[in-house]
C-alpha positions as CSV (number, residue, x, y, z in Angstrom):
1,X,-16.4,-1.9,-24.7
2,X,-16.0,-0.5,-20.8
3,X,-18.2,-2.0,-18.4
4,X,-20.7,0.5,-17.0
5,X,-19.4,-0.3,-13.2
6,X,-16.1,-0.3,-14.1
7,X,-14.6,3.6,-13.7
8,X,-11.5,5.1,-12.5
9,X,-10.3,8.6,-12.1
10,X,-6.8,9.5,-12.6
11,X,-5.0,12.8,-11.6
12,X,-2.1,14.1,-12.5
13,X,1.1,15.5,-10.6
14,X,4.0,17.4,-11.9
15,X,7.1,15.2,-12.7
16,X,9.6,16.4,-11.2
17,X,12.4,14.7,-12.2
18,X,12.7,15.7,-16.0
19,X,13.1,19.8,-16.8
20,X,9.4,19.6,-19.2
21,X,7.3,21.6,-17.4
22,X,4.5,20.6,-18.9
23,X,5.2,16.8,-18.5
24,X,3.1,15.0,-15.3
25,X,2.4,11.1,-14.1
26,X,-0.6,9.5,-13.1
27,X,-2.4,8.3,-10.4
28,X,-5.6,5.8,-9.7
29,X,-7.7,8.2,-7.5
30,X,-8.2,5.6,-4.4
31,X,-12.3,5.0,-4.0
32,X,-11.2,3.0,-0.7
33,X,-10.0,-0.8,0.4
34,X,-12.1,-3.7,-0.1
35,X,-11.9,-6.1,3.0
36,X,-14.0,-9.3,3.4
37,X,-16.8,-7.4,5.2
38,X,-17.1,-4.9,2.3
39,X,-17.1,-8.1,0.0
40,X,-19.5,-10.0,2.1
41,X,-21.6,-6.9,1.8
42,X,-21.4,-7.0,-2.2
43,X,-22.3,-10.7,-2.1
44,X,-25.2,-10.2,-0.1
45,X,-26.5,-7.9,-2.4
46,X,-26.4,-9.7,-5.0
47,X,-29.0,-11.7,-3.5
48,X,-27.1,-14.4,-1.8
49,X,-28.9,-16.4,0.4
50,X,-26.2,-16.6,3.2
51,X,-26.1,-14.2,6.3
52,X,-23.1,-12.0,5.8
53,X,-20.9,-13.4,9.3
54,X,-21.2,-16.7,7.4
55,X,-19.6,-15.4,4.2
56,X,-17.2,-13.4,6.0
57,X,-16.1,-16.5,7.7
58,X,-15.9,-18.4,4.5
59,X,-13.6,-15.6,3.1
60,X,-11.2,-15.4,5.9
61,X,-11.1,-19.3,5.8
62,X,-10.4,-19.5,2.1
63,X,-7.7,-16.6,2.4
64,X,-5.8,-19.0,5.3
65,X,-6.2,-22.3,3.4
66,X,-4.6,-20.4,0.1
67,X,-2.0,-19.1,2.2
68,X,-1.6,-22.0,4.0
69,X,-1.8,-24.0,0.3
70,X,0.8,-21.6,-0.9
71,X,3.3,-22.0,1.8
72,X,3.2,-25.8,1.6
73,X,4.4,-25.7,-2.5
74,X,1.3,-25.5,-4.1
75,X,-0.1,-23.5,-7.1
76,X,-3.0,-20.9,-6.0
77,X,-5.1,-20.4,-9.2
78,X,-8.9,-18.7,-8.9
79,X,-10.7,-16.2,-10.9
80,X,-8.2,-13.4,-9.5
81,X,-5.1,-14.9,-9.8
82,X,-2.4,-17.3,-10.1
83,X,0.5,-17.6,-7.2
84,X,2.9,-20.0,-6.9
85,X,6.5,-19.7,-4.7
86,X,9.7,-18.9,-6.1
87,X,13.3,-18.8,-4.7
88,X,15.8,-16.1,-4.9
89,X,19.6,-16.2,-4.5
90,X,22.5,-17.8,-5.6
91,X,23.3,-21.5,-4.3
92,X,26.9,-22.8,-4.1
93,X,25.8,-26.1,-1.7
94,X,22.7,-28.0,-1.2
95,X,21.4,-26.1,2.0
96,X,19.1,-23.4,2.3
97,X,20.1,-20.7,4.0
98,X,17.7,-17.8,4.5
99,X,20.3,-15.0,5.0
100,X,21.3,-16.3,1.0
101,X,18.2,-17.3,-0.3
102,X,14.3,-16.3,-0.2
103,X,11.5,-17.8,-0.9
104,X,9.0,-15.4,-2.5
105,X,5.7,-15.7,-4.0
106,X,5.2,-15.1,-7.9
107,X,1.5,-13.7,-8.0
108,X,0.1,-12.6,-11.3
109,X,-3.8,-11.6,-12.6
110,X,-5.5,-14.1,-14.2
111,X,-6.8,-13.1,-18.2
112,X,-10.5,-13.0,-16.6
113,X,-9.0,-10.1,-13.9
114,X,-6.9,-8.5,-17.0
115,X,-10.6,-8.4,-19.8
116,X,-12.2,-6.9,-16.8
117,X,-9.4,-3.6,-16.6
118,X,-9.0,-3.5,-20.3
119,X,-12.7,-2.7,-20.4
120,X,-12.8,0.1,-17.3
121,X,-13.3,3.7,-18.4
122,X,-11.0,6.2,-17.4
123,X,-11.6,9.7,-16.6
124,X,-8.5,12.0,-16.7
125,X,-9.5,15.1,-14.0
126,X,-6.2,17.0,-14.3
127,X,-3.7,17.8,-11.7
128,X,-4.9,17.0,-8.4
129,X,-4.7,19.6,-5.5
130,X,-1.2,20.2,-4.7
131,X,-1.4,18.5,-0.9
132,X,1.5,15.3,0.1
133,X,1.9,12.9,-2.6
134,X,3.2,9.8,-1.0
135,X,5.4,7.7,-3.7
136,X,6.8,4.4,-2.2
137,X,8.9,3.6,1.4
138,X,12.5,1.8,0.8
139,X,13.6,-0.5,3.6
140,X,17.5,0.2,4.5
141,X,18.0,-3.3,5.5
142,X,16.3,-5.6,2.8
143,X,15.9,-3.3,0.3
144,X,12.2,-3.9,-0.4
145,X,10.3,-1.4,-2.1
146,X,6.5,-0.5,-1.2
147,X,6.6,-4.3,0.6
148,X,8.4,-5.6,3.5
149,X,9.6,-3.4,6.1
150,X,11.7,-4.1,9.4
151,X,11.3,-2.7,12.7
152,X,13.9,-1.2,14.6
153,X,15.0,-0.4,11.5
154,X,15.7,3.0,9.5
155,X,13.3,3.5,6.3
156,X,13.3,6.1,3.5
157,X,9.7,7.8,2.3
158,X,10.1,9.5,-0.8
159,X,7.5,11.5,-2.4
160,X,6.4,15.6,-2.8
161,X,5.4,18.1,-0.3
162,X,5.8,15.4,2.4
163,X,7.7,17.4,5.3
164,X,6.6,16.9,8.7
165,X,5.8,20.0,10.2
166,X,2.9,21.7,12.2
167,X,2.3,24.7,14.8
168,X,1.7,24.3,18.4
169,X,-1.9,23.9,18.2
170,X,-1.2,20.8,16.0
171,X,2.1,19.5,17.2
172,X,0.4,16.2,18.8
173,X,-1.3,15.7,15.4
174,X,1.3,15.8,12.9
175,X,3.4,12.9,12.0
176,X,3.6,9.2,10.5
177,X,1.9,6.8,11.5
178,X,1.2,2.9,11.1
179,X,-2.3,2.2,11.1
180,X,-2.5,-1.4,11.5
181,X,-5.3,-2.9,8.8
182,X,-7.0,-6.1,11.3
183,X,-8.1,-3.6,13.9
184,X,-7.1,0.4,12.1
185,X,-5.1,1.0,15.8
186,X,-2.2,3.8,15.1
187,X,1.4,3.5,16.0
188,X,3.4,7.1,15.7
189,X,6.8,7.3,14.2
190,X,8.8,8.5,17.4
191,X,12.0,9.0,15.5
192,X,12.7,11.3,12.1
193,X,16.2,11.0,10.9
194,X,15.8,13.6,8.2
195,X,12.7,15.5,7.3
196,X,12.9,16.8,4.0
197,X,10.2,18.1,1.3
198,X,10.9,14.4,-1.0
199,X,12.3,12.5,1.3
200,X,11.4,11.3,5.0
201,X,14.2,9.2,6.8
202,X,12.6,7.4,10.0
203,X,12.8,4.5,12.6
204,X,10.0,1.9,12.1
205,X,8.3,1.5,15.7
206,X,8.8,-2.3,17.2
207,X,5.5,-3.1,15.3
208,X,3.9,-6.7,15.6
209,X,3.8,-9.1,12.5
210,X,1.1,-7.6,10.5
211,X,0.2,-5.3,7.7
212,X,0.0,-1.6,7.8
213,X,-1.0,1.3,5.8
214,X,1.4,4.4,6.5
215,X,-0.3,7.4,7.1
216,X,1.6,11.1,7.2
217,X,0.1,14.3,8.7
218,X,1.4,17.6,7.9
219,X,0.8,21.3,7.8
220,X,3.6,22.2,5.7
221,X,3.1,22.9,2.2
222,X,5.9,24.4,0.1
223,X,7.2,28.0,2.0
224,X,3.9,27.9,4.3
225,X,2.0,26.2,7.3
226,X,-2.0,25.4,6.1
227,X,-4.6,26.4,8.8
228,X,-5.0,22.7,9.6
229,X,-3.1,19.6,8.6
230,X,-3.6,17.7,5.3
231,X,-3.7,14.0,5.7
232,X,-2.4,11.2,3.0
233,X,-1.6,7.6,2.5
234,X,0.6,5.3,1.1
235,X,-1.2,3.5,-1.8
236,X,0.5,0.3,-0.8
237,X,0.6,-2.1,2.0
238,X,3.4,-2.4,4.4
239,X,4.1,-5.8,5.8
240,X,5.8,-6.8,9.3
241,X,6.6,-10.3,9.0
């Protein structure tokens, strides 16, 4: 039985890469980002008794310790998930060497996390408006999908309707961007390699360590310039280590 809170919207978008014209994939329509102030918030209304700065700080403490926890060998497990580390790479001595091998944490949802989709409603709305769909970022040097990137480095943005392109009036405006998520400031990309309707080549800025949403502003949509630009966003997090 679905929760009553519980409801997601789905829209669908052509795919492309089969000849059924008729065939499409789906997306979570996005309702926004939870951060620990949005939490806090949801806590407090719950009717906690603490102020919300003191649950925020609690949060942002707990996150540290579990990453802290997690870097030191140990096994994360709360109500969300379950994390642990793992290594990667083939060994042929007994040294580490980080250009070889990679530690990399194994996170997965917990059964409570899991009951809780299972039982979310889903509304299907049909195709969604035919603006930029944003699909997943490829890093050239490590070859992380939708994770890691590397500054200074060339990166490939795949997706639909996702040229860069704008009048005069809106040259300044249009582009990619990194919006960094601890204080939403905005880094243009300076360099496009190519600039094509799937497929974005581009230099990543010398960002700080950090994580970043990637943002893309455009005007262009299939043979024609819109009166203003459309702006869209990766779904995933970016992360400059």
């Amino acid at each position: 039985m679905a929760i009553e809170n519980n409801q997601v919207d789905i829209q669908l978008y052509d795919l492309t890469v089969t000849p059924d014209p008729n065939d499409f994939f789906g997306r979570v329509r996005s309702k926004g980002t939870l951060t620990n102030e949005a939490i806090a918030s949801r806590i407090k209304k719950e009717g906690s008794e603490y102020q919300a700065e003191t649950i925020i700080e609690l949060l942002n403490r707990a996150d540290r310790i579990k990453s802290e926890g997690l870097a030191q060998g140990y096994s994360i497990n709360t109500q969300f998930i379950n994390a642990r580390l793992g290594v990667s790479g083939v060994f042929y001595e007994q040294v580490f060497n980080p250009l070889k091998q990679q530690l990399k944490a194994v996170i997965n949802l917990t059964s409570n996390s899991r009951e809780m989709i299972e039982k979310t409603k889903v509304t299907v709305l049909g195709q969604a408006q035919t603006g930029p769909v944003l699909l997943r970022v490829v890093d050239s040097l490590t070859g992380e999908t939708n994770n890691q990137i590397t500054p200074n480095n060339a990166v490939t943005l795949f997706g639909d309707r996702i040229k860069i392109e704008g009048d005069d009036a809106h040259q300044e405006e249009v582009g990619l961007y990194f919006v960094n998520l601890d204080d939403q400031s905005k880094t243009k990309v300076a360099q496009l390699i190519s600039n094509e309707n799937k497929a974005v080549i581009f230099m990543v800025p010398s960002l700080p360590k950090g994580n970043y949403e990637l943002e893309l502003v455009t005007q262009r949509s299939l043979n024609k310039l819109l009166k203003s630009p459309r702006t869209e966003r990766l779904e995933n997090v970016l992360i400059v280590n």
